[in-house]
N, C-alpha and C positions, 0 to 999 in steps of 0.2 A: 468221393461223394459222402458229405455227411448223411447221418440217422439220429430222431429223432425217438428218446428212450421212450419206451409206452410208461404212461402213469396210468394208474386207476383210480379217477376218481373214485366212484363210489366205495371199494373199500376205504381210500381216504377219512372220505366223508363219516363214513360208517365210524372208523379206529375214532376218530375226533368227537362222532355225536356220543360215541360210549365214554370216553375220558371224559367230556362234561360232562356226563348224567352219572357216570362211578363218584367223580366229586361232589356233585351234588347231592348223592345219596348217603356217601358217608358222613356227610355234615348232618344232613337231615336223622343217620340212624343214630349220630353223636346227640342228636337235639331230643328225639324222642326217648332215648337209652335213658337220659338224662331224668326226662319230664318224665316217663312213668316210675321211673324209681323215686325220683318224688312225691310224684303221683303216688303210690301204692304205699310210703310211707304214711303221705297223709290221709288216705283211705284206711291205712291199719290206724293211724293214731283215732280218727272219724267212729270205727268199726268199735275201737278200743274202750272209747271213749259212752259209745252208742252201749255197749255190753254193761260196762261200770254201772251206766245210769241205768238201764231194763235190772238189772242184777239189784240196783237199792232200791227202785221201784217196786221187786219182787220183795224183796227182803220187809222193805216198811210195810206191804200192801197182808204178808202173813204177820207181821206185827201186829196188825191193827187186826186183824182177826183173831188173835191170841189174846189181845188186850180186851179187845170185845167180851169173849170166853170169861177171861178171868172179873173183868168189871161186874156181869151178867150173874156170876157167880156169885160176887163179894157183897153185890146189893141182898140178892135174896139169903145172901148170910145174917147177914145185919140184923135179917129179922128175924133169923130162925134161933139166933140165940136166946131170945127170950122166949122161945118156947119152945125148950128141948124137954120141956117134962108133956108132951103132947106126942106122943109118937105117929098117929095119924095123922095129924099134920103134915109131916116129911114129905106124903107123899104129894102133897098141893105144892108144895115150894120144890121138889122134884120137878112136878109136870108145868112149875111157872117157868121154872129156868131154862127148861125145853121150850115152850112155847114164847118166850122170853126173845131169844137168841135164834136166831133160824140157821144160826152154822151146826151150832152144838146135836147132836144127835141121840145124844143119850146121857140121863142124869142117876146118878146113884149116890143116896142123903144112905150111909151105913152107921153101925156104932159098936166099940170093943163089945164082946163076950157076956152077956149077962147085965148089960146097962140100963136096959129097962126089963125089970120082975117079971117072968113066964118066958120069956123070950131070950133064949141064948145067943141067936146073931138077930140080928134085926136089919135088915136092907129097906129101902125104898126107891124103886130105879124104875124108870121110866125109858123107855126106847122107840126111835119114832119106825113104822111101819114104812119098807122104803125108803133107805138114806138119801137117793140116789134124786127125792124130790123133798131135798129137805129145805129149800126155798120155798117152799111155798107155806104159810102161815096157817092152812087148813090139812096138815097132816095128821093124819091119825094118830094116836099116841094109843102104845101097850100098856102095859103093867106088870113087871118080871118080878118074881119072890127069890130067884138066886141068880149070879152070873158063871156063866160055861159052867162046866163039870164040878169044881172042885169049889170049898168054902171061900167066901171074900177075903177071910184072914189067911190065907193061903197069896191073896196075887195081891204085883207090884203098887200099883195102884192105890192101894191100903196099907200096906207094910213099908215103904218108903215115908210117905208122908208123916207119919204113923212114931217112924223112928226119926224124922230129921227136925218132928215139930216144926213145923213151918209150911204153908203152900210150895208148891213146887209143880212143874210139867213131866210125866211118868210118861215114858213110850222112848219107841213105839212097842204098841201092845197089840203082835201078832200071831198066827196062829193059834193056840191053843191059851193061848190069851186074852182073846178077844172073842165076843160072841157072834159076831157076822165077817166083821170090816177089820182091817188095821185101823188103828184107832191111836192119836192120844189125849193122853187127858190130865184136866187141870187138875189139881187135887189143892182141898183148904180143908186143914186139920179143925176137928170141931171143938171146943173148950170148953168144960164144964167147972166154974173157982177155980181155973186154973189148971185145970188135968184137962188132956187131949185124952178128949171120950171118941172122939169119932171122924169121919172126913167123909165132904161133899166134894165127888166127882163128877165132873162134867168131861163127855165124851165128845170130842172131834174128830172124824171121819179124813184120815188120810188121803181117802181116794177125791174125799169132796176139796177136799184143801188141795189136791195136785190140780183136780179139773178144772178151781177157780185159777189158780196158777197160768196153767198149762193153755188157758183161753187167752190170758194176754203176752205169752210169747210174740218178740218180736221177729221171729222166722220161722218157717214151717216146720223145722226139721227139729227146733232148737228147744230146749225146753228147762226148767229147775230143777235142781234138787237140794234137800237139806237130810243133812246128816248130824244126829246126834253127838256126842261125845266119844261114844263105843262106836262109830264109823258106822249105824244102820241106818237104815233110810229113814228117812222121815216124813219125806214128799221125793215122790219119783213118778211117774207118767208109765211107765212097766208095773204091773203089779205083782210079775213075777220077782221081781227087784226086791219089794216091799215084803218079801216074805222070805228075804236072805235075813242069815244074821246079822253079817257086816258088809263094807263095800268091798271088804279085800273076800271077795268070792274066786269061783273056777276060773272066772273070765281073767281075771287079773293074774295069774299067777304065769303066764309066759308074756305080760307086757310090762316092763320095768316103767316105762314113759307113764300108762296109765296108774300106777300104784305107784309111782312120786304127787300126780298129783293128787292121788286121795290121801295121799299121806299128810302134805301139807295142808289139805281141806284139813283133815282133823286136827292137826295141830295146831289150828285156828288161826293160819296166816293169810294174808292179803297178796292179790296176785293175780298170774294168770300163766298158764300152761298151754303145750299143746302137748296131742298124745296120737297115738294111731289107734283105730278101731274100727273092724271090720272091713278092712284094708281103703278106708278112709281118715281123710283127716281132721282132728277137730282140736276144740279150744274150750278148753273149761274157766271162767271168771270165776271168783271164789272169795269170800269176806268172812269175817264174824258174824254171827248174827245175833246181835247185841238185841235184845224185848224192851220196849217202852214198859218202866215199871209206872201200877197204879197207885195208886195214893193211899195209902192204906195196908197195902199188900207186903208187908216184908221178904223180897224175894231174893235170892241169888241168880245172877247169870245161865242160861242155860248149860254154855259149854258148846253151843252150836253152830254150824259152818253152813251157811247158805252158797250155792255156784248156781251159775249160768250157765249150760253145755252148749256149741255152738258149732254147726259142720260151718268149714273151712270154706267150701263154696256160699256158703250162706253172707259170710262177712264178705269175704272178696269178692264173690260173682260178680258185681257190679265192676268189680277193677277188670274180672277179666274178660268181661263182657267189653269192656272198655280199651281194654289189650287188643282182644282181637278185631273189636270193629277201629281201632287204631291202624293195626297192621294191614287190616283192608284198604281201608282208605290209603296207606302207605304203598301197598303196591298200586295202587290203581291209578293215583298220584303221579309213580313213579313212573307207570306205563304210559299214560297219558302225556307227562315230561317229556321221555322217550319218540315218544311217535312228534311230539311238535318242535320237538329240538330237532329231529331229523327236518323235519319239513322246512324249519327255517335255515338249518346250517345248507338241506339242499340249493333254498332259493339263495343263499347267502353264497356259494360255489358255484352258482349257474354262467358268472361271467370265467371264471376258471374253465370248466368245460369249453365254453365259447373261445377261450385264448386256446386249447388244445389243440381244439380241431384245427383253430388259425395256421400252427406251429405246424402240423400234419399237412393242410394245403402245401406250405409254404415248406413241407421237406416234401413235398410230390412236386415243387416247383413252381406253385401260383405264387408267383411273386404280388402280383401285383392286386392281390384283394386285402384291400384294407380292413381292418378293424374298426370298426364303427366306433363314432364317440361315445365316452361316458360321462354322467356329473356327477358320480361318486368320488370323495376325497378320501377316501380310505386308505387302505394298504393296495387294495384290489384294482383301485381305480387308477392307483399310481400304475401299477404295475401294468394294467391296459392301455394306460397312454404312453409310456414305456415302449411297449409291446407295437402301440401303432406307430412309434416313430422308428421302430428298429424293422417294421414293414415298409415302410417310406424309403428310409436308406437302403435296403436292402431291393426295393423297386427300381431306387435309381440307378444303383451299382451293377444292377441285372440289366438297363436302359446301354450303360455306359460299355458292359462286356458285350454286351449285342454286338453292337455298334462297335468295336473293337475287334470282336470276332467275324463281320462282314466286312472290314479293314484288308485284316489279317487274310480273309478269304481273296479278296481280289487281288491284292501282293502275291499271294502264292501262285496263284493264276497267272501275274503279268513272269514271276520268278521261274512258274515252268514253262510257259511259251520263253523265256531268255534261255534257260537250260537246254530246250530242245534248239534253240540256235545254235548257242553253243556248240555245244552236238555236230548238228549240221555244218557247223564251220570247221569243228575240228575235221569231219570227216572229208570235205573238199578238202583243208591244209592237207589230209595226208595225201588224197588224191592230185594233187596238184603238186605236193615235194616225190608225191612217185613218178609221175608224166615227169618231172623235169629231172630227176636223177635219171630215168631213163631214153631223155633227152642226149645228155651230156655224156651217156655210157661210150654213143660212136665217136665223138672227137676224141672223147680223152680216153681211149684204142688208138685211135689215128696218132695222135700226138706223141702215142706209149710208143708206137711202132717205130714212128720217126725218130723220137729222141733216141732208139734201139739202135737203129740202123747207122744214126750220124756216131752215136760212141762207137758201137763196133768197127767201123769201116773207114772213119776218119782219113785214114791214112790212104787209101785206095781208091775213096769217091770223086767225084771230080765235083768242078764248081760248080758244074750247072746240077748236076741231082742233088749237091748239099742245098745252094740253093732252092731249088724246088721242093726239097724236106722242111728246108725252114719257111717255106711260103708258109706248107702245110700248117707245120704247127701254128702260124700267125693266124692262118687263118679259122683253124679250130679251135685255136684261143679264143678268138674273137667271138665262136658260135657259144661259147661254154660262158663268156664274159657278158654276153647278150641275155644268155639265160639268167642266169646271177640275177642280171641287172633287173631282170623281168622277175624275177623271186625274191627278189629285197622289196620290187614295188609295189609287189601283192602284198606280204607283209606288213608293210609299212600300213598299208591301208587295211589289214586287217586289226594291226595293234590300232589304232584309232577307232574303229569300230569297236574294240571290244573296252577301250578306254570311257566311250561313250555310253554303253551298257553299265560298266559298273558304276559310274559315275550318276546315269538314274535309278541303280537299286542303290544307293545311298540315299539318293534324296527319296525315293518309297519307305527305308527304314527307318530316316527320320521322319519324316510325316507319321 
């Protein structure tokens, strides 16, 4: 008897719905791998590109503050030259330049040693009360007769100018350098025929110039800075920063990354970096910072490096906000794939199952329930009409062995009723060769006796008892001959009987 192997569908189903959704997923993680690395380039070049311009936005936007300064200055120069033999004066064209300019903070009109008779230094400096509201047009202005501790001929401010003959920007001018604030300041040499008697500085507030800065940052976290020639600050958003010497301070000395690129800030190259700090990561943008010169103004170059600073999640976030609501949606995607590919490769295996359990009737023995039609032309559908015709044959073949084996049944039956004949016949032939063997035992004694008697006695019997011996034998022959004859005729008539027998189980074996 055959067996019919168990399948399982559902793991089937199962191994299959994962092989299409593994393939479909590595395609999918090839197509995504793909596009965010694209992606995330052109978000860096986006990011890059977005920094470059905030970075000369920043750059032009303290340009035009600086230019402002210097303009604001060079008008109320114009005038002051024709009347440098007024010394009271100074301080009206001081407190114009202040109230002139609303960046400027603080104005000091000075002049060499002994310039004007009674008067050994001579200052005029004006300081607004409150830097910190030096937007507004109605600020109070002071009146200082010296700056910080020590003589004016003493600080940068005056002795640079002083020596390079020329305007120029001195700073930054901090701690004991400045009277409140970090400060820098314009400076324009004052000329008397020709000899540099003296110089008007005008004072700009570091801290005011980071805060206007610092307001148009384009991220929270991100901010300017400009550094001088000598690597200090110039605009920083820290103001413990602004009161270093230079950039290469404590913080820098166990991070190589970050001190490359201040390095490169000051050597006044173009670019961008990234660096670690404070165990994040960040990106500093970095240029020249080249001043619009004013007309009039013969000046040199500062020497100066403006950057952008920028945390890493600031430029990227977006990408990786974009990452992971990517990867979201990718698994959910992929689950949601998962669960409907199951559900259709199920419905798509349901006539499988259905052939199963066929194949399982049909090894318990129901032959004869057929498979239902389909009008599916598929692989599946082939295979169930297949399946119903190999039901069909197999119904009829089961029709045919029936019927063969109630054949077969009633043959055997006529085969052992012939056998117990047999049987029965053999057992009369033996009873019936025994009754006549023990038939024939008394003549042929008689006959043994006779023919004993006539050999022995031959010679001494007379005729009449030979004769009468040989009756005998004639006529126990005869008894013994009769029998014979009556056991050949039984014979006779049994071999024809059993000629007959076999003669109809041939034709039962043929049928």
């Amino acid at each position: 008897m055959w067996k019919l192997s168990k399948i399982n569908i559902p793991y089937t189903s199962l191994r299959l719905n994962l092989m299409v959704v593994c393939e479909i997923v590595l395609l999918l993680l090839i197509s995504l791998a793909v596009l965010l690395y694209f992606s995330r380039q052109t978000l860096k070049e986006e990011a890059k590109k977005n920094a470059e311009q905030t970075l000369e936005a920043t750059v032009l936007h303290i340009d035009n503050i600086m230019m402002s300064v210097e303009q604001t200055t060079f008008n109320v120069y114009q005038d002051l030259q024709g009347h440098l033999d007024q010394p009271d004066r100074m301080f009206t064209y001081s407190r114009r330049i202040v109230e002139t300019n609303p960046y400027i903070v603080g104005c000091a009109i000075v002049f060499k040693p002994d310039y004007y008779p009674g008067h050994h230094l001579y200052m005029a400096y004006l300081h607004r009360k409150g830097s910190e509201s030096m937007t507004n047009e109605m600020t109070e202005l002071e009146t200082l007769d010296k700056f910080t501790n020590c003589p004016y001929t003493e600080q940068r401010w005056y002795t640079e100018p002083m020596n390079v003959k020329q305007p120029c920007w001195v700073g930054p001018l901090k701690n004991e350098e400045a009277e409140r604030e970090a400060l820098i300041t314009f400076c324009l040499p004052i000329y008397d025929h020709g000899e540099c008697v003296g110089v008007v500085a005008s004072d700009l507030s570091i801290e005011v110039l980071t805060n206007i800065i610092h307001s148009t940052k384009p991220f929270s976290r991100g901010y300017a800075v400009l550094l001088n020639d000598k690597g200090s600050y110039v605009v920083h958003p820290n103001e413990e920063k602004l009161k270093r010497e230079t950039i290469f301070g404590k913080t820098l000395v166990n991070n190589p990354e970050a001190q490359e690129a201040a390095r490169v800030m000051v050597a006044g190259e173009t670019g961008s970096k990234a660096f670690h700090m404070d165990r994040e990561e960040w990106y500093v943008f970095y240029k020249p910072f080249h001043s619009t010169r004013v007309y009039g103004i013969p000046m040199k170059q500062l020497g100066w490096s403006a950057g952008m600073v920028f945390l890493e999640d600031d430029i990227f976030g977006d990408y990786n906000v974009l990452t992971y609501l990517v990867l979201v949606i990718t698994v959910l995607g992929i689950l949601c794939f998962f669960i409907f590919c199951r559900m259709l490769i199920r419905h798509r295996m349901k006539p499988l199952r259905m052939l199963i359990k066929s194949a399982q009737r049909v090894e318990e023995g129901h032959y004869d329930e057929i498979v239902p039609n389909t009008q599916r032309e598929d692989e599946i559908g082939q295979l169930q009409e297949h399946f119903q015709q190999m039901q069909r044959s197999l119904s009829a073949k089961s029709s045919e062995l029936k019927q063969l084996t109630e054949t077969l049944k009633e043959r055997g039956e006529v085969l052992r009723k012939a056998y117990g004949n047999a049987q029965g016949s053999d057992r009369m032939k033996a009873t019936f060769l025994h009754y006549m063997t023990t038939q024939m035992t008394e003549p042929s004694s008689l006959i043994e006796r006779s023919v004993i008697k006539l050999s022995n006695n031959y010679d001494a019997i007379s005729p009449q008892e030979a004769d009468y011996e040989v009756e005998v034998i004639q006529k126990q022959g005869k008894v013994i001959l009769d029998l014979l004859d009556h056991m050949i005729e039984a014979l006779k008539i049994e071999a024809e009987e059993a000629e007959k027998e076999i003669n109809a189980g041939k034709e039962v074996s043929h049928e």
